[in-house]
C-alpha positions as CSV (number, residue, x, y, z in Angstrom):
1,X,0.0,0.0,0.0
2,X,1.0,3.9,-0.8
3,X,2.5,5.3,2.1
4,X,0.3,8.8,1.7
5,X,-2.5,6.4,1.5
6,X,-1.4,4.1,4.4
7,X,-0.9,7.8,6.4
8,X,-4.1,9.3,6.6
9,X,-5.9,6.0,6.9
10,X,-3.7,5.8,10.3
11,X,-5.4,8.5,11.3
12,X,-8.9,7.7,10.3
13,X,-8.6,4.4,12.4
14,X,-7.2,6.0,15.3
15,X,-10.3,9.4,15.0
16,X,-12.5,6.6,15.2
17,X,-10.8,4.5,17.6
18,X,-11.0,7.6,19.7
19,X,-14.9,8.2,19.0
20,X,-15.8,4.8,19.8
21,X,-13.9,4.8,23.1
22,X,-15.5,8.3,24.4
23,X,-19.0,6.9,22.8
24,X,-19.0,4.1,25.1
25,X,-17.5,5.8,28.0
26,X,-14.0,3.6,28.1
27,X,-10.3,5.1,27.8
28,X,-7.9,3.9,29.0
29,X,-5.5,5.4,31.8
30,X,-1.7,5.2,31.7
31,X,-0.8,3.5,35.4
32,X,0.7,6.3,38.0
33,X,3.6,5.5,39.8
34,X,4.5,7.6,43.3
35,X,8.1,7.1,44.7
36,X,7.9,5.3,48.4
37,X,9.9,7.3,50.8
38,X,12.3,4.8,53.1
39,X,10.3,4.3,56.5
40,X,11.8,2.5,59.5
41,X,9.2,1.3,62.1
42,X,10.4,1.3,65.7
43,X,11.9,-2.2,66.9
44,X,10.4,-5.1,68.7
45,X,11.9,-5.4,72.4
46,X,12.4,-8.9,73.2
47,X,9.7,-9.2,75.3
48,X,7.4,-7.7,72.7
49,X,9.0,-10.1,69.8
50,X,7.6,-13.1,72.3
51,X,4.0,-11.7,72.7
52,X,3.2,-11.6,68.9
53,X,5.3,-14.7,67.9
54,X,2.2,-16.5,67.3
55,X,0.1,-13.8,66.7
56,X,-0.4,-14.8,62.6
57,X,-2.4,-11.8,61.1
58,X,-0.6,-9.0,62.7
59,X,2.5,-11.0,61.5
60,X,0.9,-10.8,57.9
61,X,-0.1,-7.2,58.2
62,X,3.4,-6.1,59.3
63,X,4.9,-8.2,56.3
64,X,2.5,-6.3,53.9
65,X,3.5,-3.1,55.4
66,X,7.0,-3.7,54.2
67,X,6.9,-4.9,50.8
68,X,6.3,-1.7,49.8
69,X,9.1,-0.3,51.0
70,X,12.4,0.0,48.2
71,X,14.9,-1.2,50.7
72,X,12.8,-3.4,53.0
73,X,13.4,-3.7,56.7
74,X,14.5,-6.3,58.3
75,X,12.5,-7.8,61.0
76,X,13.6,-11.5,62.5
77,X,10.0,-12.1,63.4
78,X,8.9,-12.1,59.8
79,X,11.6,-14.3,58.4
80,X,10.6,-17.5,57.1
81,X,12.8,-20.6,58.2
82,X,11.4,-22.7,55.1
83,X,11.6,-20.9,51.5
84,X,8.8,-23.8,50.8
85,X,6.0,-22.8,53.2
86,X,3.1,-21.9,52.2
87,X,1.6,-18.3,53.2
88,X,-2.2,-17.3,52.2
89,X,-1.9,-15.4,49.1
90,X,-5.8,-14.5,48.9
91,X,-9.3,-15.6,50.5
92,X,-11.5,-16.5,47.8
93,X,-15.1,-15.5,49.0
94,X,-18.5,-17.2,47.7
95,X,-20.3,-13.9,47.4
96,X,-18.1,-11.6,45.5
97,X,-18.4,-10.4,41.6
98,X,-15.6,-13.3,41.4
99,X,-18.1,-16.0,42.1
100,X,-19.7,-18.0,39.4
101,X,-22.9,-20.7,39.7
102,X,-25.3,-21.9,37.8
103,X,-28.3,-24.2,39.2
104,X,-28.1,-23.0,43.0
105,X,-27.9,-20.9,45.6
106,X,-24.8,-19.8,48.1
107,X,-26.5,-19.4,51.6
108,X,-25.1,-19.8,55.2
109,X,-24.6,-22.8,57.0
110,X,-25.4,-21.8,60.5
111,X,-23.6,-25.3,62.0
112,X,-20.5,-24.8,64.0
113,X,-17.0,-24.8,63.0
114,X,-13.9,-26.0,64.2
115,X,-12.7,-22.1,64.9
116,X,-15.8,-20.0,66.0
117,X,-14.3,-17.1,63.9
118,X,-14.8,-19.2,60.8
119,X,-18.0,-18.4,58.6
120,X,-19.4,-21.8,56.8
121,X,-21.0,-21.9,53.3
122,X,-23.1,-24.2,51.7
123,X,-24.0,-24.7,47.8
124,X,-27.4,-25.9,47.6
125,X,-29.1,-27.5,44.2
126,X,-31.9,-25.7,42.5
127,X,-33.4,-28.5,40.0
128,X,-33.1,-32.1,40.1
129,X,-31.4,-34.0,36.6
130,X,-29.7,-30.9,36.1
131,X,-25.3,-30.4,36.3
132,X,-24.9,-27.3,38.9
133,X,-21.5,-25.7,40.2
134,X,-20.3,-22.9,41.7
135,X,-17.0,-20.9,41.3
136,X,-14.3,-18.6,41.9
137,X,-12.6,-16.8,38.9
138,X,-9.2,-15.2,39.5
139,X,-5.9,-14.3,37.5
140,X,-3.2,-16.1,37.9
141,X,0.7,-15.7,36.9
142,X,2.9,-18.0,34.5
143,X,5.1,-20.6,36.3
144,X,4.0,-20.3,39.7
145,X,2.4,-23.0,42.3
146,X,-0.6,-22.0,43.3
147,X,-2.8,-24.1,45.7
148,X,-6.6,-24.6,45.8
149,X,-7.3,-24.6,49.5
150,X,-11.2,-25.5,50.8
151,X,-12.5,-27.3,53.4
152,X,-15.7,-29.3,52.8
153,X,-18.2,-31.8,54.3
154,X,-21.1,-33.9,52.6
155,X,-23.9,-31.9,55.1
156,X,-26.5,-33.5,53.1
157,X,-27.6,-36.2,50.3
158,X,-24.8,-35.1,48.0
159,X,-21.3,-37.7,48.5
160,X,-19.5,-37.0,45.0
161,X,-18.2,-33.7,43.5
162,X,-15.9,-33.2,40.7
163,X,-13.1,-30.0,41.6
164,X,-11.8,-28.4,38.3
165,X,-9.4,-25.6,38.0
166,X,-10.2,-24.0,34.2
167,X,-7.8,-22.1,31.9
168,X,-10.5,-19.6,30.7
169,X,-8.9,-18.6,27.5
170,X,-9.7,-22.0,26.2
171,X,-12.2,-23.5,28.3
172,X,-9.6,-26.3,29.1
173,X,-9.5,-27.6,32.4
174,X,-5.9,-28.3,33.4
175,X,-6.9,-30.0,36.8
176,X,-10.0,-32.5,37.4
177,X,-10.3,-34.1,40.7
178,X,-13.3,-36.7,41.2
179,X,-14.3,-36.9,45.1
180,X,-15.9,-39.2,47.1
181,X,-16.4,-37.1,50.3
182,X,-18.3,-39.7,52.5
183,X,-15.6,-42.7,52.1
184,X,-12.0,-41.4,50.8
185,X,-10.8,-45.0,50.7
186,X,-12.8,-45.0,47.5
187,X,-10.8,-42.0,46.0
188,X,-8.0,-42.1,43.8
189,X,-6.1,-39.2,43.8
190,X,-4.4,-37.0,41.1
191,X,-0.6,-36.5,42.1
192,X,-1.6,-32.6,42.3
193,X,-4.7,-33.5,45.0
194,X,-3.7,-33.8,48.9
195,X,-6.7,-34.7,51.9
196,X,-6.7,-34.5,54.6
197,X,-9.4,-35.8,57.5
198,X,-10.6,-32.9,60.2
199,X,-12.7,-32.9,63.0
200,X,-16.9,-33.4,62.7
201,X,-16.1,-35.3,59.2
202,X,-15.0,-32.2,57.4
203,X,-12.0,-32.8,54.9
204,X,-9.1,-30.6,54.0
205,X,-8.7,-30.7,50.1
206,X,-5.9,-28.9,48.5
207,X,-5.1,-28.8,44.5
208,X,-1.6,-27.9,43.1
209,X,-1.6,-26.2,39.9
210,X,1.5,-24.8,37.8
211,X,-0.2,-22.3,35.5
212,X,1.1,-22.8,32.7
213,X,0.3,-19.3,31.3
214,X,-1.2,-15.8,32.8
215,X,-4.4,-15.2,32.5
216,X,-7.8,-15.8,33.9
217,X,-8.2,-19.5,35.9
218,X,-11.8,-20.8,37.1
219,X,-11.6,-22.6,40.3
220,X,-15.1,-24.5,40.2
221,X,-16.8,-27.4,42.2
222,X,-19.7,-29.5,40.3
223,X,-22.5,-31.5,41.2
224,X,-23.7,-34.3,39.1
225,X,-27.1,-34.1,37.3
226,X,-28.4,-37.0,39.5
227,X,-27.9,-35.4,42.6
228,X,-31.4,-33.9,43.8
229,X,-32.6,-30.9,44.0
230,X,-32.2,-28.6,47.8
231,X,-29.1,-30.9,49.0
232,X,-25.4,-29.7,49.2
233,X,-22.1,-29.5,50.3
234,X,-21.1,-27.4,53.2
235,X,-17.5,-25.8,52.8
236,X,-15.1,-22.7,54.4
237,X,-11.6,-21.2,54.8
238,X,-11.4,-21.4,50.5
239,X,-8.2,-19.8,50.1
240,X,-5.5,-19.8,48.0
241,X,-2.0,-20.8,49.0
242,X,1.8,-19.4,47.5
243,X,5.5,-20.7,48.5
244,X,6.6,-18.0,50.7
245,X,9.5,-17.6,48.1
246,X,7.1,-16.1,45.3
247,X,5.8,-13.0,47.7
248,X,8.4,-10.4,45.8
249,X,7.1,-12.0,41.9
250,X,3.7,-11.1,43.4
251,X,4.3,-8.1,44.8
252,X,6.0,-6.9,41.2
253,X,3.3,-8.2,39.3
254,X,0.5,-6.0,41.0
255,X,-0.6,-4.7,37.8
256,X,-1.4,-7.7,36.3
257,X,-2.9,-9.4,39.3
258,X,-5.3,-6.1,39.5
259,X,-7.1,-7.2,35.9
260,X,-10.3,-5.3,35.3
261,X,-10.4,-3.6,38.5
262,X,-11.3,0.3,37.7
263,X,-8.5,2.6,39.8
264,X,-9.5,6.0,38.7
265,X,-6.2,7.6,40.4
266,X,-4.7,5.1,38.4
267,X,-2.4,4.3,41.0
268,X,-3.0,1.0,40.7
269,X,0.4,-0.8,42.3
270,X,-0.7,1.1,45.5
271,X,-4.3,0.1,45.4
272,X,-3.3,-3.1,45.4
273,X,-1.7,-3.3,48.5
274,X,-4.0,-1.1,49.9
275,X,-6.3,-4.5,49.1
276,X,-4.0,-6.6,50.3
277,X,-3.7,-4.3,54.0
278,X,-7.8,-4.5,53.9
279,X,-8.5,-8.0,53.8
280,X,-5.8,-8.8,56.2
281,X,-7.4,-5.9,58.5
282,X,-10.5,-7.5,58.3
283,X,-9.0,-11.1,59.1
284,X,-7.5,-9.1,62.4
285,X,-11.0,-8.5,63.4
286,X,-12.9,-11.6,62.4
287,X,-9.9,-14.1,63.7
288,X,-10.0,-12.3,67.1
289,X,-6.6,-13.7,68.4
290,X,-5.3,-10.8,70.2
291,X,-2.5,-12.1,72.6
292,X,-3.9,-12.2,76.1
293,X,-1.2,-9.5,77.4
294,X,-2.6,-7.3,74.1
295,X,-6.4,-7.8,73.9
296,X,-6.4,-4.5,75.6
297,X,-8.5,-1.6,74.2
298,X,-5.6,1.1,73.8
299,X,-3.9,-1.8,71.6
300,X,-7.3,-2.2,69.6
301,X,-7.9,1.8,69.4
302,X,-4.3,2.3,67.7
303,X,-5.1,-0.2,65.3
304,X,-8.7,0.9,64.5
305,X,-6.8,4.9,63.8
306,X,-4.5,2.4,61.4
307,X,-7.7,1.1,59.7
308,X,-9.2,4.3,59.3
309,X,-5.9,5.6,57.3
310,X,-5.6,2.8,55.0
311,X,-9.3,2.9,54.2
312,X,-9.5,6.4,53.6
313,X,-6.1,5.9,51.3
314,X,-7.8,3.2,49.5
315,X,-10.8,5.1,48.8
316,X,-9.1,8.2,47.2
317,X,-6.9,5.9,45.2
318,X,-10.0,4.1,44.0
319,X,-12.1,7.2,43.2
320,X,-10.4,10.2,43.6
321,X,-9.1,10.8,39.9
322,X,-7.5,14.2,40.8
323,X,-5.5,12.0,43.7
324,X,-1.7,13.6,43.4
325,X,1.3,12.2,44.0
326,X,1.8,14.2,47.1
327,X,-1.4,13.1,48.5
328,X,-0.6,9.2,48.4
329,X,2.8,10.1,49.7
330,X,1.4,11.5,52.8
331,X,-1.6,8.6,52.7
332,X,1.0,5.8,53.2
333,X,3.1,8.2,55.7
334,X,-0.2,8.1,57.9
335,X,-0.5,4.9,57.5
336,X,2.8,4.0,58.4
337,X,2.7,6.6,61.6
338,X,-0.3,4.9,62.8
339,X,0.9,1.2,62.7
340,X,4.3,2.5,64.3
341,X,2.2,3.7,66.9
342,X,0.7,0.2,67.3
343,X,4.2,-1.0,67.9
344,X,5.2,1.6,70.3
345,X,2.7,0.6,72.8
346,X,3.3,-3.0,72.5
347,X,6.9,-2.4,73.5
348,X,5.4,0.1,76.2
349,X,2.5,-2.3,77.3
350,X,5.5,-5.6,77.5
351,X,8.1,-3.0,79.4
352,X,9.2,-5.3,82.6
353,X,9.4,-2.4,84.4
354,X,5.8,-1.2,83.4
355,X,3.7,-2.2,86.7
356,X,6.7,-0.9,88.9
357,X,6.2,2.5,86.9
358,X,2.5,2.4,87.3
359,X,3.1,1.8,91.0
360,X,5.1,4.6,91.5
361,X,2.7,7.1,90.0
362,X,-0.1,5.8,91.3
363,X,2.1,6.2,94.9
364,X,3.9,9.9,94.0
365,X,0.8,12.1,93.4
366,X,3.2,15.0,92.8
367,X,4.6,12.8,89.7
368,X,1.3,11.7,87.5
369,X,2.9,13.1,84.5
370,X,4.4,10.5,82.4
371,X,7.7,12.9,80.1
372,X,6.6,13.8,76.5
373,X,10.2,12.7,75.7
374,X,9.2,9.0,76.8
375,X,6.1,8.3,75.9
376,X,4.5,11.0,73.6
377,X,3.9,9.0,70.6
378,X,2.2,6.6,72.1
């Protein structure tokens, strides 16, 4: 073709192009980045170290806090002994805009759980002679081992299930697991498929899969067309599971992970991490497992001011299109202020010398006034 022809037709395509795009509302915005200042937050005492060595999710929050910094901070009570342990990478929830079903209903299962923290599910069939499943759809990176965590139970009539994990680009399932959940004698498994038997009869099934390209993957659970109709599986804790080894490939690969999410600030690296800090906030609250010492209210008040900075952070970044540069900077400084804050008291609350202190005011009336140079950011 001429290249005078080949020029204007160029820009033809690309007028239209633009038309179409404003006619229906959808352009697309170049990702933001912001520079992320180097933070140090204040050190664990020893003491303080012990008290929240088994304390999981403010473990995890702390850890997320970090990633973000350039030159990450060391912290001994965050590093893993085992490159090969598996951390939770993301809880997969049955009633998101992730979720897919077709012939029933998600509804809660009311029956206790193993962890009274832990909310249980249950997948109930519409129509008899019919297929049904329900699903979770999530993107996935190239080359890393993902696992399909759930934990399950045959509540009613329903004994078999089929678990497939789905490479939506083709509609090819790249893992298929037939289960017999009342009698797992009768199973055999897939070298990818692990169970494991739990308390009440519920079962621990985990699925390995090595995706072997990025995109969108379907997580699904069937029933068969025999089973009848209003009976179900009751199932919880559906997460999914990473080598500890992979956290800085995820952390790079935030924009891909985000997919069609809609960030109008377009800072979308930081919105995802501000996700990350949410759910794990959330899993603070719901878990409940404050350290006896620390399920104190000042402890839960300084992480409540935390939870009010990163949701408010999240919010601009997710609607605020105007959001500058500035703004996020001094968003994640707040947020950073308000967990070191958190810390602070821990150390101050795990002080050996704190009841002798409180003792001695309580006994020197002329001394009630604890030094701003000691205490005042606490």
């Amino acid at each position: 073709m001429n290249k005078n022809i080949l020029l204007p037709l160029v820009i033809l395509l690309s007028i239209a192009c633009d038309r179409a795009e404003k006619k229906d509302g959808v352009q697309e915005q170049e990702s933001k980045s912001v520079y992320i200042k180097k933070y140090t937050y204040p050190e664990l005492t020893e003491q303080s170290l012990n008290s929240v060595s088994n304390w999981y999710e403010f473990k995890t929050i702390y850890q997320i806090l970090l990633s973000i910094s350039p030159d990450r901070q060391s912290v001994p009570i965050l590093q893993y002994s085992n490159p090969d342990s598996l951390y939770v990478y993301k809880r997969l929830y049955p009633n998101t805009s992730q979720n897919k079903f077709s012939n029933g209903t998600i509804q809660r299962d009311w029956r206790a759980s193993e962890s009274p923290t832990d909310t249980i599910y249950k997948f109930v069939k519409k129509k008899a002679d019919e297929q049904a499943f329900f699903a979770w759809e999530e993107i996935l990176l190239k080359d890393i081992p993902y696992t399909f965590s759930i934990k399950v139970t045959p509540s009613s009539g329903i004994k078999k299930v089929k678990m497939e994990i789905i490479r939506q680009k083709d509609n090819k399932p790249i893992r298929e697991q037939f289960l017999r959940l009342d009698t797992l004698s009768y199973n055999t498994l897939e070298p990818y498929t692990q169970l494991a038997t739990l308390k009440e009869d519920w079962i621990k099934v985990n699925m390995q899969v090595q995706t072997p390209l990025y995109g969108e993957y379907t997580f699904a659970i069937y029933y068969d067309e025999q089973e009848v109709a209003e009976d179900y599986i009751s199932f919880y804790n559906t997460e999914l599971l990473l080598p500890v080894k992979y956290q800085s490939e995820i952390e790079k690969s935030a924009e891909k992970l985000l997919g069609q999410k809609k960030v109008k600030s377009s800072y979308n690296s930081i919105y995802f991490w501000l996700f990350q800090l949410e759910d794990e906030i959330r899993q603070l609250w719901v878990k409940d497992n404050f350290p006896e010492k620390l399920n104190r209210d000042e402890v839960k008040a300084r992480l409540k001011l935390f939870e009010t900075y990163v949701r408010s952070l999240s919010s601009n970044v997710k609607e605020n299109s105007s959001l500058t540069k500035e703004e996020v900077q001094q968003g994640i400084l707040d947020i950073r202020n308000a967990f070191s804050s958190v810390i602070r008291y821990i150390n101050f609350i795990n002080d050996e010398k704190l009841e002798d202190k409180i003792g001695n005011l309580l006994g020197s009336p002329d001394s009630l006034t604890i030094k701003p140079s000691e205490h005042s950011s606490l």
